[in-house]
N, C-alpha and C positions, 0 to 999 in steps of 0.2 A: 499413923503415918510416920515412915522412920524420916532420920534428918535428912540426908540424902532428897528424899523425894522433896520435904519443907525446903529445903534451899533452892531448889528448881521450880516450886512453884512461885516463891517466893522473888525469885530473881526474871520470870515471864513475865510476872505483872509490875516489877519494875521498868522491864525493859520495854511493855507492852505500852505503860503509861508515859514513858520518857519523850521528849521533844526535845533533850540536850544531845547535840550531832556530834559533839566533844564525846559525850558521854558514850553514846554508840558508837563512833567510831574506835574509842578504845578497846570497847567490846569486841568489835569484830575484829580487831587485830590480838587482843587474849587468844580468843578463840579460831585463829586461823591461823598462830604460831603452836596453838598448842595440838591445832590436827595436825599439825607435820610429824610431831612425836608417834601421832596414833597409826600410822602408816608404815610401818616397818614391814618390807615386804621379801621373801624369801629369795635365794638367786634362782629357783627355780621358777617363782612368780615374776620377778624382774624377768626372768629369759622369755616368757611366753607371753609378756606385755611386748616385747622388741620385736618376737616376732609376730603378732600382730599390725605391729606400725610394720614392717616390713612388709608385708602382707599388704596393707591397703596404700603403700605407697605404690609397690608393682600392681596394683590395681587388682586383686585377687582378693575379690570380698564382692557379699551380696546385696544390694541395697535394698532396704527395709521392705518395701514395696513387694519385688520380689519374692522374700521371704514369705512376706501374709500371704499372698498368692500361693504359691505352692504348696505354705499348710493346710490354706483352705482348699483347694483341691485334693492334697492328703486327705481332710479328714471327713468330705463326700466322699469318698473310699471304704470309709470304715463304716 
């Protein structure tokens, strides 16, 4: 097992066994300052996230439902 994986298992069953709420709580702010780093997103991925929210704010979007519905109709078809 390389270190990498030992330190991850190693730190689940800390965190698994933990009841200090100090102690998680700083956990989940390590780890919810440090996905903001992991997120760098292109201006062409920013542009078609904008236009999405633009999209379901003019109301131009499918709801889910819909969706299953007319794949499953697609795919009695096939």
């Amino acid at each position: 097992m390389n270190m990498t994986s030992q330190i991850k298992k190693n730190l689940i069953l800390r965190i698994k066994d933990s009841k200090d709420l100090n102690f998680l709580n700083a956990l989940q702010t390590i780890f919810d300052s440090s996905e903001q780093a992991l997120f760098q997103l292109s201006s062409e991925q920013q542009s078609v996230i904008e236009k999405g929210k633009s999209d379901i704010k003019n109301g131009q979007f499918f709801k889910n439902e819909e969706v299953i519905s007319e794949m499953k109709q697609w795919l009695k078809k096939k």
